[in-house]
N, C-alpha and C positions, 0 to 999 in steps of 0.2 A: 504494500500500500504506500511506504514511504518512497519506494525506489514512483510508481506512479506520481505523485506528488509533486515531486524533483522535475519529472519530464514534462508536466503541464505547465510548472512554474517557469522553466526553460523556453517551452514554445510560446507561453506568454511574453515573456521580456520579447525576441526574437520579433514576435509582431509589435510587440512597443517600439523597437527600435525600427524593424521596419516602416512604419509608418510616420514614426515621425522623419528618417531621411526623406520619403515621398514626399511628406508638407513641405520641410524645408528646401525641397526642388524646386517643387511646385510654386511656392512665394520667390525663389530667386529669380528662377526665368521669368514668372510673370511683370517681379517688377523692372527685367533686365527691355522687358517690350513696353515698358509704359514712356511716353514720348514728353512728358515732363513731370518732375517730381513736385510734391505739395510745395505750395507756398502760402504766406502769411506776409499781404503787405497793406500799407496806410495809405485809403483812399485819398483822405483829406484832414486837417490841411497838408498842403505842397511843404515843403521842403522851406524855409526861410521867409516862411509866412511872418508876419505881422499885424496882434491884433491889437486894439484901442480898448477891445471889453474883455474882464476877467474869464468870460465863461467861452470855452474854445470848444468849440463840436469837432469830436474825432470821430473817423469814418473808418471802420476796417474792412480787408477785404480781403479772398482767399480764392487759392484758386486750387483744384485737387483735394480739397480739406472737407473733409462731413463737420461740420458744429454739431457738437454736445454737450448736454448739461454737465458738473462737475458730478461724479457719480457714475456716469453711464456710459458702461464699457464701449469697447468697438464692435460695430456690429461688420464690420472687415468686408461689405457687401459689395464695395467695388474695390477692385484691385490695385488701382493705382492712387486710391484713396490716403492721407490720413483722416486721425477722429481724435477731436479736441476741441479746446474752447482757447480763446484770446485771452491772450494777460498783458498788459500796456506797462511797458518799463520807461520809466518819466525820472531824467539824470542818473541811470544807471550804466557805468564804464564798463563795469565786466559782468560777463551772462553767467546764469547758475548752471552749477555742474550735471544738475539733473532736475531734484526737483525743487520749484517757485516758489519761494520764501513768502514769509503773507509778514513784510518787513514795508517799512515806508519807499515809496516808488515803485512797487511791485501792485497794479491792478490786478483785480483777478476778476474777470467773467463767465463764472460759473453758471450761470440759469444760459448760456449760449448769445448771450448777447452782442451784435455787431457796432455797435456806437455809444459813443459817453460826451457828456459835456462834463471837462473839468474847470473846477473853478480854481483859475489860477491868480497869484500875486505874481505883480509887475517883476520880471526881471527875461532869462533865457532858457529855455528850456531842450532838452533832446529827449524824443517819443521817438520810440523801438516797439514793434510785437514781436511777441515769441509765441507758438502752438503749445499747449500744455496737454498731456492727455488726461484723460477721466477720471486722475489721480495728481493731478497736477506735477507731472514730470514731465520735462522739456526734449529728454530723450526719447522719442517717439517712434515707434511703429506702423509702418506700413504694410498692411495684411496680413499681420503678426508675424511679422518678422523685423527681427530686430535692427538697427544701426543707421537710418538713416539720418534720425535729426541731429541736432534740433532744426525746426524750420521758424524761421527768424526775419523778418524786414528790414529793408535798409533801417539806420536811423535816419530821423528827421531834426531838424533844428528849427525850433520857433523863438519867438520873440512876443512879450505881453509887456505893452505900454500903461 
């Protein structure tokens, strides 16, 4: 009965492993055929904008990316997809190593939201997005498969008079 046991527990790993080198083919090639990877960039405002009112409407936008709430996994249903939500990085120099600190300058929109007005004081500011996944890590997946990101937008540079 033991020596049985042994042989089941053998051809089970063997289809574990089998199966998963199949995913993981299967997610390589698929995203080696995808004709551009996700992005995450800032509609509006332009680049060396200039405003006279505290309140600056920011506009994000994506291209390749499913929005989702904070919580809710990838549903991986296109392939050259990611799945995540926007975080708005406002005077931040250096990007987080994985996952989005909920520290000052680090937005977070989790309920999926595409735009914010921030009320800002007069001075300069630089706005970055970064894709965060449904656990707010910046290190992101595409089609469950690991190492693409992080997907990140130029920064921008504004100015509040």
């Amino acid at each position: 009965m033991a020596h049985i046991n042994k042989q089941l527990k053998n051809i089970f790993l063997i289809l574990i492993i089998f199966s998963a080198s199949v995913s993981a083919s299967n997610a390589s090639s698929n995203l080696s055929n995808c004709e551009e990877k996700p992005n995450v960039y800032i509609i509006s405002p332009q680049n060396g904008f200039v405003s006279d009112s505290n309140n600056v409407k920011v506009i994000f936008g994506s291209k390749n990316v499913e929005i989702n709430p904070a919580g809710k996994g990838e549903s991986a249903t296109k392939k050259c997809f990611a799945s995540g939500h926007h975080h708005l990085l406002v005077n931040i120099d250096q990007l987080p190593e994985s996952f989005i600190p909920f520290d000052e300058g680090y937005y977070h929109f989790g309920g999926g939201q595409t735009e914010v007005i921030l009320d800002l004081e007069p001075g300069t500011y630089s706005l970055q997005l970064i894709l965060g996944s449904y656990v707010h890590n910046s290190r992101m997946q595409v089609n469950n498969f690991a190492g693409q990101g992080p997907f990140i937008s130029e920064k921008i540079t504004i100015r509040v008079n």
